[in-house]
Backbone bond lengths (Angstrom), bond angles and torsions (degrees), N, CA, C in turn:
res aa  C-N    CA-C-N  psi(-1)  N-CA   C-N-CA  omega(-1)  CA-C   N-CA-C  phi
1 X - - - 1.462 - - 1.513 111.11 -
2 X 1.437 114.41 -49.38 2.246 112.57 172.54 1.289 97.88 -38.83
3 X 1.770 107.99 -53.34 1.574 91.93 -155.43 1.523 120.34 -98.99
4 X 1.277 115.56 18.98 1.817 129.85 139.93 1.674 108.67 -61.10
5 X 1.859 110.15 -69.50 1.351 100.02 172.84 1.504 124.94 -42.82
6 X 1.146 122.05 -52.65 1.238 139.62 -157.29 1.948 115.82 -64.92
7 X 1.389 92.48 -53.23 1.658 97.95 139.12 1.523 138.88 -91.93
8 X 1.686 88.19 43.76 1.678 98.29 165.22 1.328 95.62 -178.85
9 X 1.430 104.51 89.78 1.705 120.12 -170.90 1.731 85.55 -83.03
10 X 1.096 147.36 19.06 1.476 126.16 178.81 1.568 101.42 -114.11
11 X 1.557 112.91 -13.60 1.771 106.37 -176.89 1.872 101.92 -89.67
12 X 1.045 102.99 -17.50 1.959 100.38 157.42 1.437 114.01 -70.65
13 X 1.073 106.53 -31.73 1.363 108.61 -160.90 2.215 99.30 -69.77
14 X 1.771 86.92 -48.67 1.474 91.34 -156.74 1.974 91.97 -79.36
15 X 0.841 124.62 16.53 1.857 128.05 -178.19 1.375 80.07 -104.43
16 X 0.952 127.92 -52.99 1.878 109.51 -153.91 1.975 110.11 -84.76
17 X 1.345 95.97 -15.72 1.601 98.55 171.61 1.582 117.97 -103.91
18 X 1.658 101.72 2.87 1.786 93.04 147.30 1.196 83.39 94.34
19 X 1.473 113.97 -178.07 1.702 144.94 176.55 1.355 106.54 -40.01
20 X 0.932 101.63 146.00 2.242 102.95 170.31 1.886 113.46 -97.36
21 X 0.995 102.07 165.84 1.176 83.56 170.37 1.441 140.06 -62.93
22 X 1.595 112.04 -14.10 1.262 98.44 -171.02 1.775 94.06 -86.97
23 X 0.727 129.55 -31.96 2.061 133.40 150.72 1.406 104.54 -12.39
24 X 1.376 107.61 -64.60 1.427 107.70 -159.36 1.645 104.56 -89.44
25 X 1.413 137.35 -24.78 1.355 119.08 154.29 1.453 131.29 -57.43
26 X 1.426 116.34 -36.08 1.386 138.53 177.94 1.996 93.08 -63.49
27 X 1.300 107.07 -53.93 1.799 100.79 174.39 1.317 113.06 -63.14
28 X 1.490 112.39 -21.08 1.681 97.71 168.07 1.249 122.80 -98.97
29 X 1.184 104.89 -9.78 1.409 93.86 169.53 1.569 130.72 -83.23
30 X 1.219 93.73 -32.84 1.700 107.37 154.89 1.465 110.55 -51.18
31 X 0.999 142.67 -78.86 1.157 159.59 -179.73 2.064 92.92 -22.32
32 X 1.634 95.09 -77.79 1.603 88.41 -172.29 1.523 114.07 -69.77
33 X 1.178 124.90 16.12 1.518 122.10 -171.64 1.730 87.10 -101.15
34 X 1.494 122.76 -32.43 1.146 135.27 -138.41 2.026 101.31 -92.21
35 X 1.441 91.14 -37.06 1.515 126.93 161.83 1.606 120.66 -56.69
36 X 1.505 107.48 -56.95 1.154 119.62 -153.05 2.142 94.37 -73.77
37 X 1.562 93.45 -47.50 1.715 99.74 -174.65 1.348 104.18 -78.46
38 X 1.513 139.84 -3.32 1.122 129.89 163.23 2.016 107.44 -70.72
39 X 1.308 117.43 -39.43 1.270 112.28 -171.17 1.256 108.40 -91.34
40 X 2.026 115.08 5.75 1.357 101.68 166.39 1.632 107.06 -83.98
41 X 1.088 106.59 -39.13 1.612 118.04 175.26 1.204 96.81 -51.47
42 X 1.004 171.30 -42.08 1.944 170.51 -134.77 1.497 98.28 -96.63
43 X 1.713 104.48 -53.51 1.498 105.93 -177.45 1.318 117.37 -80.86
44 X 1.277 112.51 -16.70 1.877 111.03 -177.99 1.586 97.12 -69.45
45 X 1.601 95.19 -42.42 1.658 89.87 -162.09 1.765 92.42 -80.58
46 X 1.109 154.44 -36.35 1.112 126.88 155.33 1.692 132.93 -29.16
47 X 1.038 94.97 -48.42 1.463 105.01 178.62 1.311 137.77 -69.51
48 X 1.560 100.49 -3.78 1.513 140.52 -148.75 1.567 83.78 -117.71
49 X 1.256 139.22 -67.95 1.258 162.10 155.18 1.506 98.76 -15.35
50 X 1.474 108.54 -98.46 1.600 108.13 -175.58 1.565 114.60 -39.88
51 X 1.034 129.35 -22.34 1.607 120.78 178.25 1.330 86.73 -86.60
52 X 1.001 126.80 -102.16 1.581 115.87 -164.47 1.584 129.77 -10.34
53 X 1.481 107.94 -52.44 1.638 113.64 155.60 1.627 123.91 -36.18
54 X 1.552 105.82 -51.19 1.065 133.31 171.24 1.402 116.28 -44.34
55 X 1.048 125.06 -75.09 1.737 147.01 -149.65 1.731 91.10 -108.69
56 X 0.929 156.03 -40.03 1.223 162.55 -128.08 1.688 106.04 -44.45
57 X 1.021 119.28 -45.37 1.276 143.05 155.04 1.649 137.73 -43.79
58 X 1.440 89.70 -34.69 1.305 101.18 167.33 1.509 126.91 -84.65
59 X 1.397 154.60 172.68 1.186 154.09 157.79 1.654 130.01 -45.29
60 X 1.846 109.61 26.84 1.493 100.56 -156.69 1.658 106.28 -81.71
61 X 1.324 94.29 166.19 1.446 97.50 177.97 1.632 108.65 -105.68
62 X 1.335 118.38 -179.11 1.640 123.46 145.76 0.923 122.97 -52.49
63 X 1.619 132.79 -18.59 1.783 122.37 160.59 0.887 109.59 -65.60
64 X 1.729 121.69 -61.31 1.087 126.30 171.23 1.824 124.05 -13.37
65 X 1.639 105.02 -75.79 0.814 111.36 -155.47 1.605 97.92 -65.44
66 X 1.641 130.39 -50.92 1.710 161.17 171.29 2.199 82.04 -19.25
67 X 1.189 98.15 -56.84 1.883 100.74 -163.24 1.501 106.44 -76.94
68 X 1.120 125.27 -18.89 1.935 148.91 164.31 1.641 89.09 -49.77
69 X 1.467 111.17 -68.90 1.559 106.73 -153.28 1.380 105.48 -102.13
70 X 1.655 119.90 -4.73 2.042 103.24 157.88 1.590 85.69 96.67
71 X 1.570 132.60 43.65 1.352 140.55 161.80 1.364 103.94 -146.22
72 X 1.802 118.63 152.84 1.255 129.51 153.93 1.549 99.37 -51.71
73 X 1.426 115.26 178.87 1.522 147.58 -171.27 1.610 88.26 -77.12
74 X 1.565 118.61 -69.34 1.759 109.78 -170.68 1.354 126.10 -73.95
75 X 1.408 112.57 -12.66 1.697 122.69 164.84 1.667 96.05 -60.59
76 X 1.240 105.58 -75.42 1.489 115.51 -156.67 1.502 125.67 -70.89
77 X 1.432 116.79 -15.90 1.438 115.19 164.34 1.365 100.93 -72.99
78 X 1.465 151.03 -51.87 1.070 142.76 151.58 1.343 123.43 -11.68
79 X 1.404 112.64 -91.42 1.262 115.92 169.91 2.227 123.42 -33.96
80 X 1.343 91.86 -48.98 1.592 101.73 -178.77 1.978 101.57 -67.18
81 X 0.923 121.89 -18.50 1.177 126.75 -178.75 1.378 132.76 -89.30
82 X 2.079 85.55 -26.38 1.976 96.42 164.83 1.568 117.95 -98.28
83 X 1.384 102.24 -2.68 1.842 110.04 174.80 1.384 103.64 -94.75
84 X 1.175 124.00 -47.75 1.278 135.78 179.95 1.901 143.27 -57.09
85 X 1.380 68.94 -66.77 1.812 101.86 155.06 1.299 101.15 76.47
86 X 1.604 123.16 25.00 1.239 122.89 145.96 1.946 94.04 -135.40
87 X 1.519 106.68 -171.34 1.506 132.09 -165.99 1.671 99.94 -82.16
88 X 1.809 131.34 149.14 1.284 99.49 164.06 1.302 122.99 -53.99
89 X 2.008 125.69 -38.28 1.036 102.91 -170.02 1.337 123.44 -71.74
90 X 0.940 127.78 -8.50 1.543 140.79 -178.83 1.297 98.56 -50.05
91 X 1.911 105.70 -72.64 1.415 104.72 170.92 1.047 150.66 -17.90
92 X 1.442 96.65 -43.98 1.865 118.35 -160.99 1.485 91.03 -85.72
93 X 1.108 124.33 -57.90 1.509 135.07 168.63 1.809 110.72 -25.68
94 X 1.311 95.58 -56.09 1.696 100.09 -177.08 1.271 119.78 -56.33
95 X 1.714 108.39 -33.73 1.177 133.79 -176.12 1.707 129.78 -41.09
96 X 2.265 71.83 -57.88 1.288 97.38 -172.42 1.626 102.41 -68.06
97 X 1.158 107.97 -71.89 1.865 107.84 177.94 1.156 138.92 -9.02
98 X 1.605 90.44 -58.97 1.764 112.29 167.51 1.688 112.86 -51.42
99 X 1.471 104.62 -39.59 1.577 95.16 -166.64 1.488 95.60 -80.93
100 X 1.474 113.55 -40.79 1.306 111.13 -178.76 1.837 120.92 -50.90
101 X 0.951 110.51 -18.53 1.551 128.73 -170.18 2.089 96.33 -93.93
102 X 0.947 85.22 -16.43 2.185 89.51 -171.53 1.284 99.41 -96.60
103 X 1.596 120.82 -28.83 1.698 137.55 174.24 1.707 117.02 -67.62
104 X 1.657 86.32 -30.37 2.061 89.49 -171.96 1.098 99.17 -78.72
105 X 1.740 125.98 -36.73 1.262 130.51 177.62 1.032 136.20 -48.46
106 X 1.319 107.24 -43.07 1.472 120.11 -151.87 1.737 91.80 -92.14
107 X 0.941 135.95 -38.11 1.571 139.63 -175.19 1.175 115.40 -121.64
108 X 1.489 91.86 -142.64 1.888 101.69 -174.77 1.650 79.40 -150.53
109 X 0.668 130.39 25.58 1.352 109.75 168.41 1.558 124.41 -63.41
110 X 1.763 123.34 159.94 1.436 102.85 -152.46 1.643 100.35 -87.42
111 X 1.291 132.47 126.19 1.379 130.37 161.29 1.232 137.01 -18.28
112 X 1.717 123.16 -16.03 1.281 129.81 149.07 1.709 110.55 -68.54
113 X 1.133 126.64 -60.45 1.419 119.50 173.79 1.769 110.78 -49.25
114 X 1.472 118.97 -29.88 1.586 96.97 -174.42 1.889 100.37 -76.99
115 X 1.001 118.16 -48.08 1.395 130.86 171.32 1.590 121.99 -34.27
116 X 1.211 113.69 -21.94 1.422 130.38 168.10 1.383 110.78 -101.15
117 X 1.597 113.99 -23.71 1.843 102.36 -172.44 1.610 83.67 -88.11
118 X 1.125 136.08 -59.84 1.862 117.75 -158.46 1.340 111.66 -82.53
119 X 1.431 115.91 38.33 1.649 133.63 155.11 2.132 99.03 79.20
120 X 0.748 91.23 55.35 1.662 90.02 164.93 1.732 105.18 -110.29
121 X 1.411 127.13 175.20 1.529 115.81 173.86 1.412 83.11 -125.82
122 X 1.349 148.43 -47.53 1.682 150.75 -157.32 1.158 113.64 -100.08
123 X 1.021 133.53 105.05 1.514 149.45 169.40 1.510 101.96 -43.59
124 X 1.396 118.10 -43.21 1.733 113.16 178.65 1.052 111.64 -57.35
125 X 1.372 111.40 -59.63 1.537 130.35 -170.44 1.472 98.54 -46.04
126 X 1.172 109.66 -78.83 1.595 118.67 -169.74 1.754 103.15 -41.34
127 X 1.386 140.14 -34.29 1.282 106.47 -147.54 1.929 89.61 -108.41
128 X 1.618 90.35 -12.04 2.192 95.04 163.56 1.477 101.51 -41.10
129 X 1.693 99.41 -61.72 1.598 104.56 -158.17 1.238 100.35 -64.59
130 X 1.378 117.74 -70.92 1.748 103.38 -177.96 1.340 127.43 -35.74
131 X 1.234 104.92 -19.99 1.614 82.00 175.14 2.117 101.59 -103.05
132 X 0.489 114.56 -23.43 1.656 110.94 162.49 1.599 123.73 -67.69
133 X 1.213 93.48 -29.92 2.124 95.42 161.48 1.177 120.98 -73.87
134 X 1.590 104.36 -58.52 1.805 136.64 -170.14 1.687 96.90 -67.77
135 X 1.168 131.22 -39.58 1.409 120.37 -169.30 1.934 108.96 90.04
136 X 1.230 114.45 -3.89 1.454 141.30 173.09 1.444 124.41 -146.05
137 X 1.497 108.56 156.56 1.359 120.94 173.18 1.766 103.02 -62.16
138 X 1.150 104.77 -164.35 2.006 103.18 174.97 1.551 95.58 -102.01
139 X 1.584 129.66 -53.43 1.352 106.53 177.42 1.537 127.22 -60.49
140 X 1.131 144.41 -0.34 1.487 168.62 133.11 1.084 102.51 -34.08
141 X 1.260 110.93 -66.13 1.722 121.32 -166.26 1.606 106.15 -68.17
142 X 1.144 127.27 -14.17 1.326 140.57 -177.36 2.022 111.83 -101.34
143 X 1.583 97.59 -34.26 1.432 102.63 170.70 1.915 116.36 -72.85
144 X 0.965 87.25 -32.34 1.762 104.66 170.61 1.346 102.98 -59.56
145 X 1.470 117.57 -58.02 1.511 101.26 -166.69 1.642 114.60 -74.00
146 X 0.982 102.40 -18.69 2.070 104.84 174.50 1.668 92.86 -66.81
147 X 1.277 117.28 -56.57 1.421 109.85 -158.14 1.480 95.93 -55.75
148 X 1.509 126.79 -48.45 1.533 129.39 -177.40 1.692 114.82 -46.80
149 X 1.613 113.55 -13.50 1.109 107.03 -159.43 1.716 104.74 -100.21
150 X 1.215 95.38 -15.15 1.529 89.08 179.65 1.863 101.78 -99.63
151 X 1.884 120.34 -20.30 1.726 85.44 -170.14 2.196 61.26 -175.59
152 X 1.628 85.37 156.92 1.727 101.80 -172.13 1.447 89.59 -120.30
153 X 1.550 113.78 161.69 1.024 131.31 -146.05 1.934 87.94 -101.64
154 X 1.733 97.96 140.25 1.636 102.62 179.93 1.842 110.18 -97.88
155 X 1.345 81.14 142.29 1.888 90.21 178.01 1.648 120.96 -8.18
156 X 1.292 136.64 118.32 1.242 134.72 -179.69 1.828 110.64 -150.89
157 X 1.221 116.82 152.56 1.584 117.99 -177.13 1.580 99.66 -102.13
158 X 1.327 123.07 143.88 1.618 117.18 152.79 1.918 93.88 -104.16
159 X 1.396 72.29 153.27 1.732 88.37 171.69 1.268 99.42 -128.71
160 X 1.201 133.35 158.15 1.601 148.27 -172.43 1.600 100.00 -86.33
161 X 1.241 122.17 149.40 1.744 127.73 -178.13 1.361 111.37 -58.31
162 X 1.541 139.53 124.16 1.157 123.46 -178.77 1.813 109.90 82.75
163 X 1.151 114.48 14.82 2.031 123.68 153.88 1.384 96.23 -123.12
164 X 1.219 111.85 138.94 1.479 115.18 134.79 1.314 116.07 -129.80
165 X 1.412 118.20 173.74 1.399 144.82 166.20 1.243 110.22 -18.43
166 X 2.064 127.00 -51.84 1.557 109.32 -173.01 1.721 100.63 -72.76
167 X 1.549 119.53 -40.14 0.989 125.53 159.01 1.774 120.22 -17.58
168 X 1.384 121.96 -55.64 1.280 119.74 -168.57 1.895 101.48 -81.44
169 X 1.655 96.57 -40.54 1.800 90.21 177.73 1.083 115.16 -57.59
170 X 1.047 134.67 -15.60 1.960 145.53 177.44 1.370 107.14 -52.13
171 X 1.921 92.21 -67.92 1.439 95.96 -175.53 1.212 125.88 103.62
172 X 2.149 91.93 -26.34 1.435 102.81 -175.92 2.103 118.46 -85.59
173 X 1.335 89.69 -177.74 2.101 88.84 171.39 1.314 128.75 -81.78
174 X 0.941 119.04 111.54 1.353 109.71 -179.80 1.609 100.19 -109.38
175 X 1.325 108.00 118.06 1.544 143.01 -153.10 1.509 95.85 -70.21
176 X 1.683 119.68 -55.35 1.318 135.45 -176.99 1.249 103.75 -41.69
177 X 1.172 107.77 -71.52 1.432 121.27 -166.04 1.234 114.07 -57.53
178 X 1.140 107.23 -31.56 1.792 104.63 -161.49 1.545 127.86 115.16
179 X 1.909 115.89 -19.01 0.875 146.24 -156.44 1.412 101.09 -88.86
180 X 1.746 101.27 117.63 1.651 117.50 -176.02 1.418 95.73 -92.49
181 X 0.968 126.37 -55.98 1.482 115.68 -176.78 1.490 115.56 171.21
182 X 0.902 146.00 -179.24 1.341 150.05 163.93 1.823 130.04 -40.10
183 X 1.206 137.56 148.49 1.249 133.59 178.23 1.352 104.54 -141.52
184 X 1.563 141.85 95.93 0.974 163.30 127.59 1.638 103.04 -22.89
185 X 1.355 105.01 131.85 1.730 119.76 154.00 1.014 134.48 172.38
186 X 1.266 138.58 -178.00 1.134 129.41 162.69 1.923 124.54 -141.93
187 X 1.021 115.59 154.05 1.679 121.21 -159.09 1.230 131.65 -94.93
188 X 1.105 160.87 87.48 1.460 135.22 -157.73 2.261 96.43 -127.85
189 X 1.824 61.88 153.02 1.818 87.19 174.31 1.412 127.37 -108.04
190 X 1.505 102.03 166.32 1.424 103.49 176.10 1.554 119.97 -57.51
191 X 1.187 99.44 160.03 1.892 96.67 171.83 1.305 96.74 -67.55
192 X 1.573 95.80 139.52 1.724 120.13 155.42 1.314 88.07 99.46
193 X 1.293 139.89 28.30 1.869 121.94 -166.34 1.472 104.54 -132.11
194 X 1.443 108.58 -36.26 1.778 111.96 -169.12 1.275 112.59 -125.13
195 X 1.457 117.29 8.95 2.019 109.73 -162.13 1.323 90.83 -127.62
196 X 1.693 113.11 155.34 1.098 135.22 -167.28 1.370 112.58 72.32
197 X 1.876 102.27 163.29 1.452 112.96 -154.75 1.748 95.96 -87.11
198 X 1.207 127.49 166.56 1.678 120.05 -140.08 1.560 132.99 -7.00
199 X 1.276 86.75 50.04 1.680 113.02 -173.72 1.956 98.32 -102.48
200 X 1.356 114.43 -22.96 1.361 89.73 -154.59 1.824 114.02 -97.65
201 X 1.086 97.83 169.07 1.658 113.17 -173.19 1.574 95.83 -83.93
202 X 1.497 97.90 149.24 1.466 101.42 177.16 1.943 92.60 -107.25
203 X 1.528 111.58 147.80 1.276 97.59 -153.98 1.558 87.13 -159.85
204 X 1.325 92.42 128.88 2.074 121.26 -172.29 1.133 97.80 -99.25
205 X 1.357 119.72 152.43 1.014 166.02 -142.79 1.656 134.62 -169.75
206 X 1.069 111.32 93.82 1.685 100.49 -162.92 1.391 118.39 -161.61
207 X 1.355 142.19 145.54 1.179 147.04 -150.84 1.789 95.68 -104.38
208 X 1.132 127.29 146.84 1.846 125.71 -165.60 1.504 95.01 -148.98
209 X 1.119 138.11 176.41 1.460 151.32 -164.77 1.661 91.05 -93.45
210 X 1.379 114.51 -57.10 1.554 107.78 -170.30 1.335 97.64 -157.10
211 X 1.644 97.70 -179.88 1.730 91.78 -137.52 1.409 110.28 -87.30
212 X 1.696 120.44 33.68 1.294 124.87 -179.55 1.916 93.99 -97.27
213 X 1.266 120.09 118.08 1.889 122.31 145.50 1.666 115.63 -46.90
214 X 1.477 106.71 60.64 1.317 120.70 155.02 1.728 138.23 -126.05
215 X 1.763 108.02 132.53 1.100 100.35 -157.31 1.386 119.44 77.46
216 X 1.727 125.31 -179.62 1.841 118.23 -177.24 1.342 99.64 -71.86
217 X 1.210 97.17 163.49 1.616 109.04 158.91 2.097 106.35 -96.91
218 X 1.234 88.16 150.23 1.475 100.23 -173.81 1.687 131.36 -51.02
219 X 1.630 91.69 -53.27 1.515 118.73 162.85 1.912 111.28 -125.90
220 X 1.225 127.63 163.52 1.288 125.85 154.02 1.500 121.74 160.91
221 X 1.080 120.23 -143.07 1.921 99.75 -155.14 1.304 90.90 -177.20
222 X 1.560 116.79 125.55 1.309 136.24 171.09 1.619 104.14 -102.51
223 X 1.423 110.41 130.14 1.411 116.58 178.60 1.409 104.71 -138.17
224 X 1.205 126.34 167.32 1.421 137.34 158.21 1.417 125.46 -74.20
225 X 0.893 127.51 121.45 1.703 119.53 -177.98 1.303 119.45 56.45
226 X 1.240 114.89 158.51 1.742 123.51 154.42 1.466 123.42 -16.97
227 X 1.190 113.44 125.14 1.993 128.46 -179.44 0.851 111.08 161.69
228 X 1.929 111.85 -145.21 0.993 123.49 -136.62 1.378 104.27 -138.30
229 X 1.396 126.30 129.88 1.530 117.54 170.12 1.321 121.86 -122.91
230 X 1.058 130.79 -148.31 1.469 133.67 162.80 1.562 102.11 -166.64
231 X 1.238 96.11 139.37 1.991 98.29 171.93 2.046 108.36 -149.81
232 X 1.450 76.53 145.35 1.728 75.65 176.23 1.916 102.55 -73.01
233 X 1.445 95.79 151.86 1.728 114.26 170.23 1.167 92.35 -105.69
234 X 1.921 114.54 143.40 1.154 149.57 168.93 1.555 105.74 -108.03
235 X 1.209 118.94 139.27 1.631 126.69 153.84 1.155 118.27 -51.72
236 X 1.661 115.16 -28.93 1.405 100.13 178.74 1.801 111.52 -91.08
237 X 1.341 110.93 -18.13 1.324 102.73 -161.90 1.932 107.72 -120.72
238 X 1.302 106.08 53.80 1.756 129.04 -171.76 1.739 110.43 -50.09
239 X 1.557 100.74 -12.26 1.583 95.86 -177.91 1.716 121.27 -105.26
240 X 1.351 107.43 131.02 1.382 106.90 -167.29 1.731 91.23 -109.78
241 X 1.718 103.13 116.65 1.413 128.12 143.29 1.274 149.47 -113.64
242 X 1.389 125.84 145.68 1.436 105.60 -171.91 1.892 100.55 -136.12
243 X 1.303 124.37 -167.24 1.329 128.42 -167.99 1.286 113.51 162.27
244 X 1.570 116.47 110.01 1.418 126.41 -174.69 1.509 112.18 -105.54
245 X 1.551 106.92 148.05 1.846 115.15 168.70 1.708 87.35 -143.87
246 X 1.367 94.69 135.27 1.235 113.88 156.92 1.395 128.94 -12.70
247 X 0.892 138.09 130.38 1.683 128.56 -175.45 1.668 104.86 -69.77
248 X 1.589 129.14 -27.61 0.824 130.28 -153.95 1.395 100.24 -119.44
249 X 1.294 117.01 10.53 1.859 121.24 156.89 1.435 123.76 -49.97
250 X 1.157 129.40 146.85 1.002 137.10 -179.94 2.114 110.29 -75.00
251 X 1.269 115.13 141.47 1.123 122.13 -147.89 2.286 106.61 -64.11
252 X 1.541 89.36 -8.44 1.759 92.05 170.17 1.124 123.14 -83.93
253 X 1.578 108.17 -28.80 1.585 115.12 169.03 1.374 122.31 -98.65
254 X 1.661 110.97 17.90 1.760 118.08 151.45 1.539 105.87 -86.73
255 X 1.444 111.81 -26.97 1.600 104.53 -163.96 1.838 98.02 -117.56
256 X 1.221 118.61 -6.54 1.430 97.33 176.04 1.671 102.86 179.82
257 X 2.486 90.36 72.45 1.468 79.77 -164.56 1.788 103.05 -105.86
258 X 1.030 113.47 139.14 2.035 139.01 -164.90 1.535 95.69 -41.63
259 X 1.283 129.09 -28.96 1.302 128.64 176.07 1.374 107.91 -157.65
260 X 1.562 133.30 102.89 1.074 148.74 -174.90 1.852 104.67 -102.29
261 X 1.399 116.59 151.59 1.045 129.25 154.98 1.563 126.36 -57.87
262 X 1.775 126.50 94.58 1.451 91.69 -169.76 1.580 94.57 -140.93
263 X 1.369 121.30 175.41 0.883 141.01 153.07 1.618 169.25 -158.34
264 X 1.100 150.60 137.80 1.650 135.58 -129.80 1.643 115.61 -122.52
265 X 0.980 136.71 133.33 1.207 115.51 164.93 1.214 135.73 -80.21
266 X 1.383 130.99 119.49 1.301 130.98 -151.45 1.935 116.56 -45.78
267 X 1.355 116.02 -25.00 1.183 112.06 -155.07 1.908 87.37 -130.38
268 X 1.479 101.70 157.74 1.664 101.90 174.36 1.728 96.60 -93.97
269 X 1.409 108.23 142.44 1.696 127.89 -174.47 1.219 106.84 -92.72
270 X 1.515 104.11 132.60 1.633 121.17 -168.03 1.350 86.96 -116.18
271 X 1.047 144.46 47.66 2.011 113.79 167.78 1.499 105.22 149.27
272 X 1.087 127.97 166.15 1.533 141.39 168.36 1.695 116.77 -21.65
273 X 1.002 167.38 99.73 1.102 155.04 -165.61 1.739 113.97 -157.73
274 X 1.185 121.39 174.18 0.983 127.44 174.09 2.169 115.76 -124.90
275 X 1.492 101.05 139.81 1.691 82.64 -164.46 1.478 96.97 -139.48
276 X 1.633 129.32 171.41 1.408 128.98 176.60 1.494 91.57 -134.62
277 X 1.363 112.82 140.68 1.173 137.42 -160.20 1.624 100.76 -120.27
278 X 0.983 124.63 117.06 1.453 115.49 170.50 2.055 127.20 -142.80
279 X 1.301 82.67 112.57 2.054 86.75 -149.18 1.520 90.24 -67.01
280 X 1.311 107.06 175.04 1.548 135.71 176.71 1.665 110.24 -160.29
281 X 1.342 107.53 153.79 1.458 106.97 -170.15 1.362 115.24 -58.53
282 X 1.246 154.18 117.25 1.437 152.64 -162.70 2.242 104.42 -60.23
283 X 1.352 83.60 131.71 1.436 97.04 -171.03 1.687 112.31 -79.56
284 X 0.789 129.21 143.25 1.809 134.40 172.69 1.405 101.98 -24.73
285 X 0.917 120.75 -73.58 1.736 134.26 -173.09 1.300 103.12 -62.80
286 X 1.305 135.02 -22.65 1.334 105.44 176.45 1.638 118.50 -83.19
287 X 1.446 99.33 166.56 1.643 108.92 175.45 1.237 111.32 -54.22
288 X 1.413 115.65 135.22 1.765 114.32 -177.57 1.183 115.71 -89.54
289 X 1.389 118.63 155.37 2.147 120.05 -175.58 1.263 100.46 -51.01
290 X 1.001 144.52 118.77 1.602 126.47 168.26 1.672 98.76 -112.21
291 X 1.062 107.39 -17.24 1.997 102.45 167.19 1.354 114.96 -67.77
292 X 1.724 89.19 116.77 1.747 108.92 152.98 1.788 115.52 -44.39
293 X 1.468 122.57 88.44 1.178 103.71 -163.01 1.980 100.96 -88.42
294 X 0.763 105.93 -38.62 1.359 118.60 -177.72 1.680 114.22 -37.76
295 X 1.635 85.77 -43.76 1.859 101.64 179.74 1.570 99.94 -38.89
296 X 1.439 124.29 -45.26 1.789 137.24 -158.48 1.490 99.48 -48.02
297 X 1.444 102.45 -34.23 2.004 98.94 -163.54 1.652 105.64 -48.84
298 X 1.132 116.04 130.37 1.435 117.91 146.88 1.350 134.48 -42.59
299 X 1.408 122.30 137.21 1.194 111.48 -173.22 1.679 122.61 -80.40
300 X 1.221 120.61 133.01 1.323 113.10 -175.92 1.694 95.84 105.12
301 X 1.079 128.24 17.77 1.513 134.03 -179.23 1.117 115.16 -77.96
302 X 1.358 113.08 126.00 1.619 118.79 154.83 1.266 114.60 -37.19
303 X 1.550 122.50 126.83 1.330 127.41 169.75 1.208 118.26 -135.96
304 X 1.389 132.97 114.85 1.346 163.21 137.01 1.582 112.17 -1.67
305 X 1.706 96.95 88.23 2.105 88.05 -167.95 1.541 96.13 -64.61
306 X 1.587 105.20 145.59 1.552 119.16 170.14 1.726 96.17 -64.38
307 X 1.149 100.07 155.00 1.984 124.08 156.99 1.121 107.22 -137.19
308 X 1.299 84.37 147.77 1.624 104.94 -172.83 1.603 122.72 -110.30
């Protein structure tokens, strides 16, 4: 090999000055090709999104939706699944709930009629799932909002069965339980959401199986405004989410509000760590809160009379 280089003092030369140019156009062009089909994928799955919003109700399928955003069915569940970070049908599902959850609110109408307007056919079926998405049955979800109407629930931690508190000051694993270790952080909000005196958002915090806000969260911590919490991590429940409404919202937009403050941590948490949380108003395309969060309060809880 010296004496290849050696009778060819110019291939040292061109190793020690790196890539050539045609290297480095070919890396940019990759690069912006790499760019360009990432923001086509953004818009398919947008586009994928607004129909579903749209039709949600109706009988659509994954073609349906696959011919919405300008992909076959196996391109685009893919793609809708790496922008998204759930399945379309998942989506459509979330869809439905959410509206169904804006329907219990808004009236009294009987829960078989809402179950038929956001495209369900089985009244059983539908109120299984709602209560396995929602974290409640639908009349629950309706008892919550009366209780919301007279006084909101004050700052409190859940801990998982078998953690406690010296447990979390440790920091350490407790194997039994499930308990990886500690999660240090702290949260911040948009302007106008958490500052000033009966200004602030009451704002969750909570560890979930995956990174959809469905059903309880495992562990987590309701606080007032912007700070600092701490919560034990579970093996089963690696995803840290949170989602703020005003303390002084009206009791439909604690349990099912059209654009909530929320936010996720990009990666699922393996171990002790420290993290910053920082919400933004929830975008069209994302997955909607569908957790009863309020349901979490303990019974016998201090509660915070509303003013008006």
């Amino acid at each position: 090999m010296s004496a290849g280089l050696a009778a060819r003092p110019g291939a040292l030369r061109m190793m020690r000055q790196g890539p050539s140019q045609g290297d480095t156009r070919y890396r940019a062009a990759h690069t912006g090709a790499v760019r360009d089909q990432r923001l086509e994928h953004e818009a398919a799955a947008r586009r994928a999104v607004s129909f579903i919003t749209e039709r949600a109700a109706e009988p659509i399928t994954v073609a349906d939706m696959a011919d919405a955003a300008g992909y076959s069915p196996f391109h685009f569940t893919r793609l809708f699944a790496d922008r998204v970070r759930v399945t379309p049908n998942r989506f459509l599902a979330g869809v439905r709930f959410h509206r169904a959850k804006q329907l219990l609110l808004a009236g009294d109408d009987p829960v078989v009629d809402i179950c038929h307007e956001v495209g369900f056919s089985s009244p059983g079926t539908f109120t299984r799932r709602f209560r396995e998405e929602v974290g409640v049955a639908p009349s629950a979800l309706r008892q919550l909002a009366d209780d919301l109407s007279v006084s909101t629930p004050a700052p409190f931690t859940l801990y998982p069965d078998g953690v406690s508190e010296a447990d979390l000051a440790e920091g350490l694993p407790v194997p039994a339980t499930g308990l990886l270790g500690t999660v240090e952080g702290t949260v911040h909000l948009p302007a106008g959401l958490g500052g000033g005196p009966g200004l602030d958002a009451l704002v969750w915090i909570g560890f979930y199986p995956t990174p959809s806000p469905t059903g309880l969260p495992v562990t987590g911590v309701l606080r007032l405004g912007e700070g600092s919490f701490r919560l034990p991590l579970l093996a089963s429940a690696p995803w840290l989410l949170a989602t703020a409404v005003p303390a002084t919202a009206e009791p439909r937009d604690h349990l099912a509000s059209p654009r909530p403050a929320v936010g996720i941590h990009p990666r699922p948490l393996s171990g002790t760590t420290t993290v910053r949380l920082t919400l933004a108003p929830a975008a069209p395309w994302q997955f909607p809160v569908l957790s009863a969060l309020p349901a979490l309060v303990p019974a016998h809880h201090h509660f915070l009379r509303r003013t008006s």
